[in-house]
Structures are given as C-alpha cells and as structure tokens.
N, C-alpha and C positions, 0 to 999 in steps of 0.2 A: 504494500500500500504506500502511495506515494503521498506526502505530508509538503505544505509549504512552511516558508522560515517562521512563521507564526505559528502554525500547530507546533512544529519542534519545538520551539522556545517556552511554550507553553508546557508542555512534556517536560520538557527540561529542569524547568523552574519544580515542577511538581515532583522531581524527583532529589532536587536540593534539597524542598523542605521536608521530605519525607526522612531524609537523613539525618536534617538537624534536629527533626523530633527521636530521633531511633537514639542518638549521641549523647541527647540530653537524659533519656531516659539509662541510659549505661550509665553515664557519669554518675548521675544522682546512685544508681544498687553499688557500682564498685565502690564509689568513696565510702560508703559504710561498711564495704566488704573486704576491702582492704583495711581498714579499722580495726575489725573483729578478726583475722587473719594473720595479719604482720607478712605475711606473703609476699615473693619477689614479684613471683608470675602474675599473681592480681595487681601488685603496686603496678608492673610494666603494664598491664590490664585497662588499669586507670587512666595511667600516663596517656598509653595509645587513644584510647576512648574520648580522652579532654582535647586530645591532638584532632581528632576525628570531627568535635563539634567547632572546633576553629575555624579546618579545612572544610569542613561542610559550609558554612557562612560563608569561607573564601568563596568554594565554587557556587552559591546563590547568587552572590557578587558576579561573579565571571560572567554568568550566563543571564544574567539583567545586563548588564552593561553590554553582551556578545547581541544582545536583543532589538539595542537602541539603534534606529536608523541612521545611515550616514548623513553626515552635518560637515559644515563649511570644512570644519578641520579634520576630516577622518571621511574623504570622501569616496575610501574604500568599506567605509563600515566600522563596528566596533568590535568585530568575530574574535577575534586575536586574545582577545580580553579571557577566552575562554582556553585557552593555551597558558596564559598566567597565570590564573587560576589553578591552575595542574599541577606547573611548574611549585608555586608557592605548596601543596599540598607535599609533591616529592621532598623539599628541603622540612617541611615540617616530621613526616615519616624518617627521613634521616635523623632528626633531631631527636624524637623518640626512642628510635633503635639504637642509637647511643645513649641515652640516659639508662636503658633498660641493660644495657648488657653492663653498663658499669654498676649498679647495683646489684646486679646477680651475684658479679663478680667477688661483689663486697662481702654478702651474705654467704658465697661457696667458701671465700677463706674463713670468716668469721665465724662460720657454721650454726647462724641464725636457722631457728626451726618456727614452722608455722605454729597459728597457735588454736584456730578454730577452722575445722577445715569443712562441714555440711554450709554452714553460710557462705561459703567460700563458692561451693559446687552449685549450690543453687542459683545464687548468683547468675553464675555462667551457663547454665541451663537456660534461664531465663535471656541472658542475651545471646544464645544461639538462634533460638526460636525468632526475635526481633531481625536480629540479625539477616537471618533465611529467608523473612519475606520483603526486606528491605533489597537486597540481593537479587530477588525475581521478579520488584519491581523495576528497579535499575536494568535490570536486561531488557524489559520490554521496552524501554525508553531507550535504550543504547541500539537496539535492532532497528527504529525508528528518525532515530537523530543523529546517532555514529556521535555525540558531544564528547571532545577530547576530558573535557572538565569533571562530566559524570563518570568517564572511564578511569580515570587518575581514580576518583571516589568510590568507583566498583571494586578496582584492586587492593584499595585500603581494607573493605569492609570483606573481600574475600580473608585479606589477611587474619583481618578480625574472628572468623570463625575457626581458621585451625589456630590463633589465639587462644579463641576460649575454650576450643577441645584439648589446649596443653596444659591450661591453668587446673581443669580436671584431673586431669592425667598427674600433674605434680603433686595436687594438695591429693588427692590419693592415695597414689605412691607415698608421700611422705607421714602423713598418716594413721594409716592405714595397714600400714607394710612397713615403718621405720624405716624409709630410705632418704636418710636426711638431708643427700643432694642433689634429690629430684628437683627440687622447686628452683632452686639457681639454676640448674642446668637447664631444663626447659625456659628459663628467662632467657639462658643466651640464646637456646635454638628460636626464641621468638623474635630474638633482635635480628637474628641472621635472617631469619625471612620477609621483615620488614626492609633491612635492609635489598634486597632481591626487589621486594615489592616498586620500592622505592627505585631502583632501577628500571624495570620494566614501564613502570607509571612514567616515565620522564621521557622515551624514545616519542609516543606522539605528542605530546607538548611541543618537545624539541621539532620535529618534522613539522609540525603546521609552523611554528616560530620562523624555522627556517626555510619557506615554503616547498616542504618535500611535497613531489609529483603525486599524483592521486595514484592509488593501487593498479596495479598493469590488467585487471581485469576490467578495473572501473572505465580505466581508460580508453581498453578496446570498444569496451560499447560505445563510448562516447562516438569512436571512430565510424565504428559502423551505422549507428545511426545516423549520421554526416552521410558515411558513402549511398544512401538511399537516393542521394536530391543528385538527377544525373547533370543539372546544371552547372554542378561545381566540378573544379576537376585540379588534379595535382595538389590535395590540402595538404601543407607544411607548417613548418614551427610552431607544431602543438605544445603550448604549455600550460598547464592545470595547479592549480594549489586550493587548500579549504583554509577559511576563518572562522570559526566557531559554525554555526546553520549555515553560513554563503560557501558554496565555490565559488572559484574565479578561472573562465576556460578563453583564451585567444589562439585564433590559428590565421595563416594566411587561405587562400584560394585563388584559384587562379579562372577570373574569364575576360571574353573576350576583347580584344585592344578597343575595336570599335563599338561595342554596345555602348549604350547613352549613362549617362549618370542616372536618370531616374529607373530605365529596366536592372541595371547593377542591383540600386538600394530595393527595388523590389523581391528582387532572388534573396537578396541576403536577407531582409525582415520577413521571408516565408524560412527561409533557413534555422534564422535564431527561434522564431516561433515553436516550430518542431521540436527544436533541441531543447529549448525550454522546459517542453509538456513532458518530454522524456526522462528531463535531470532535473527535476524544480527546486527552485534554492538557488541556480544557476543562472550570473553574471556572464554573458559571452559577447569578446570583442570580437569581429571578424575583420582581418584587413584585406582588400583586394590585392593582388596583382594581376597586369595585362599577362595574357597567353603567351607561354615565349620566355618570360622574364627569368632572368638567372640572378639568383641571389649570391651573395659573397661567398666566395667559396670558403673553404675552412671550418664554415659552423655547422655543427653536428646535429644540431637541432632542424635544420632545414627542411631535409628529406623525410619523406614517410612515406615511403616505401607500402607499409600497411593499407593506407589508403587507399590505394594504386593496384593492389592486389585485390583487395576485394569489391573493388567496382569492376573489375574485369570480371571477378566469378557473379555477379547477378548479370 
C-alpha cells in the first residue's frame, strides 16, 4: 500500500509516542526495581530504559521537524532532521553501554550480590510484554514509512528485550542457584550488544546524512518504470537519495534536437506524473538533452546502460 508524506508522518509520529509512553512506563517499574534489587543488570536496565525515553522524544523531534514543509531556508525540506535524530539516539546507546559495563565491572570485582530478586523478575516480565507490542507496532510503521528515526528506535527496543531476558536470567542465576557472577556478567554481555546495536542503528542515519543511493532494487524499479514512456530515450545520470518521508530522484533524457519547448515540457510532466503515482513521496528533476549529445567523458554516473536494455526487451 502506497502512503503519501503525510500518512507517513503521521504513522511516524504515532509511533514516537507510542514509545515515549512504553519508556516512561519502564522507567517508573525499574527505578523501584532496581531499589529493591541492588542489581547490575537492572541498574544497566534502568540506565538503558531513561536513555530510551530521551531518545524517544529525540526521535518525536526528528520526525515533527522531518514533517514541516520546505521554507525559504530548507528549500529541500526538513527530512534530514530525521537522520539526526538517529544519529543522536546511537551516541546516547553508546553512552549507556558504557556506563553499564563499567559498573558490572565494578560489582564483578567487588563481588556485590543482588538483594531481592522476584521484584526484580517481575519487573522485566512486565516490560517484555510492553516491550513486544511496542516492537510490532514499530514494524508496521517501519514497512510503511522505511523512517531512519523509528528504525534507530526499533533497534534500541529490540535490544531492550534480550535486555530484559538477561536481567532474568542473572537475578536467577544469582539467586537462585548462588552464582554470584551472573548479574555483572550478563551486565557486560548487555553493554556488548548495545554497543552492536549502536552500530548497526548508525549505518542508515549515516547513509541518508550522507546521501547514500536508494537500495539497487528500489532503484531498478524506479528504472523500469521510466523505460515504459517510449518517448524518452538514452536516460542517464541517475541519482537518488531519501530525507526522512521525501526522496529526491534527477536523471537526464534525451529527445529530440528539434521538438518545440512546449511538446518537450509536455512529455516530461506526463513522465514525472507516472513516476510520481508509482514512488509517492517522490521529488523528481528531469533535465533534457538534444538527441546526439555526448556528455563529458570520464563520469561514471553518465551511462545507464540498464535503461537501454530494457527498453529494447519491451
């Protein structure tokens, strides 16, 4: 189903807040559960969770400001906004995953032992549960909107779940069982996957930031639905990038030297039309060239080959 920049945004937003309530409600059970606990995993628990409700409001931010129309000064848009917001969430996740593994640290040499560990468990029962349907709704919103912002936030709140199946698993173990250096050690194995997380969340922030090319499959369509209009011919120097809901797609075409200025802009505003209906959300330049014209040599971006090929097979 094909959504414009307003349904997404709207989706988007509704999935911001659906996080800053799932965050707030974490915060509030660990900081008491960490209280009654003394726990590394819960403390790192808490930490992550408080990080969670910052970075949620960050990306509500993102995707209000990714939302507003372009103006005098941003007269590409404010999509970007929604890349920052990402970004800002990776530095926070790094931020956490280091406080967390230095207090493990602390508590595996010190050989601190938990001190109430059912509130502890329940706790994290309950925000598994929250968790899981926060999670499925963000995917339905992420199938929808591709939002770099909400995916930074998806990866957080994955994290969060095998979080809170470790924080189980330690105050358990510890316990339970007398393994008194389960709960440090599960604290670093949570800092380690946050930090991972934190990784992973940062490559699209960075790629829209740095406007990396749209996916080779997205792209091919794009192509092929172009090679349908047999009036264009030779289209080169395709370049594609996303800002939060906008793409942004320019290519050349080539026709013919003598058609008039007004049959040109005709072809082309039935051209962008199409491609429009097809990719909505989609800003496209189109620049002519006369039939014939040879572009500078040396740029690799020129040729498309692709193009060329499958206007031959229809």
């Amino acid at each position: 189903m094909s959504l414009d920049r307003f349904s997404k945004s709207a989706l988007a937003k509704s999935a911001a807040f659906a996080s800053i309530s799932v965050a707030i409600l974490l915060v509030s059970l660990k900081t008491w559960a960490a209280w009654k606990t003394g726990s590394a995993a819960m403390l790192g628990s808490l930490a992550d969770s408080a990080l969670d409700l910052v970075a949620s409001v960050a990306t509500l931010l993102g995707v209000w400001i990714a939302a507003q129309p372009a103006d005098e000064n941003h007269r590409f848009g404010h999509g970007k906004a929604e890349a920052l917001a990402a970004m800002f969430q990776v530095l926070l996740i790094t931020i956490s995953a280091t406080g967390i593994a230095y207090r493990s640290t602390t508590q595996l040499i010190d050989g601190t032992r938990i001190q109430s560990a059912p509130e502890g468990i329940g706790v994290s029962l309950i925000a598994i549960v929250a968790t899981v349907a926060l999670l499925a709704w963000q995917r339905f919103v992420l199938a929808r909107t591709g939002s770099v912002a909400i995916r930074a936030d998806h990866v957080h709140y994955q994290s969060d779940l095998f979080l809170n199946l470790s924080v189980i698993a330690a105050l358990g173990l510890d316990a339970y069982l007398d393994i008194g250096w389960a709960d440090p050690v599960f604290g670093l194995a949570i800092a380690a996957w946050l930090i991972f997380g934190a990784w992973r969340a940062s490559a699209a922030g960075i790629g829209e930031l740095m406007d990396a090319e749209w996916p080779d499959a997205k792209r091919r369509a794009f192509v092929e639905r172009a090679a349908r209009h047999p009036e264009l011919s030779r289209m080169h120097d395709l370049r594609t990038r996303s800002a939060g809901n906008t793409d942004f797609v320019q290519f050349h075409v080539d026709l013919p030297g003598e058609m008039t200025i007004d049959a040109a802009h005709d072809i082309i505003a039935r051209v962008e039309t199409d491609l429009m209906r097809a990719f909505p959300g989609t800003e496209i330049l189109i620049h002519i060239d006369p039939e014939g014209h040879v572009d500078e040599p040396g740029n690799p971006l020129v040729e498309m080959d692709e193009f060329d090929n499958l206007r031959s097979a229809q």
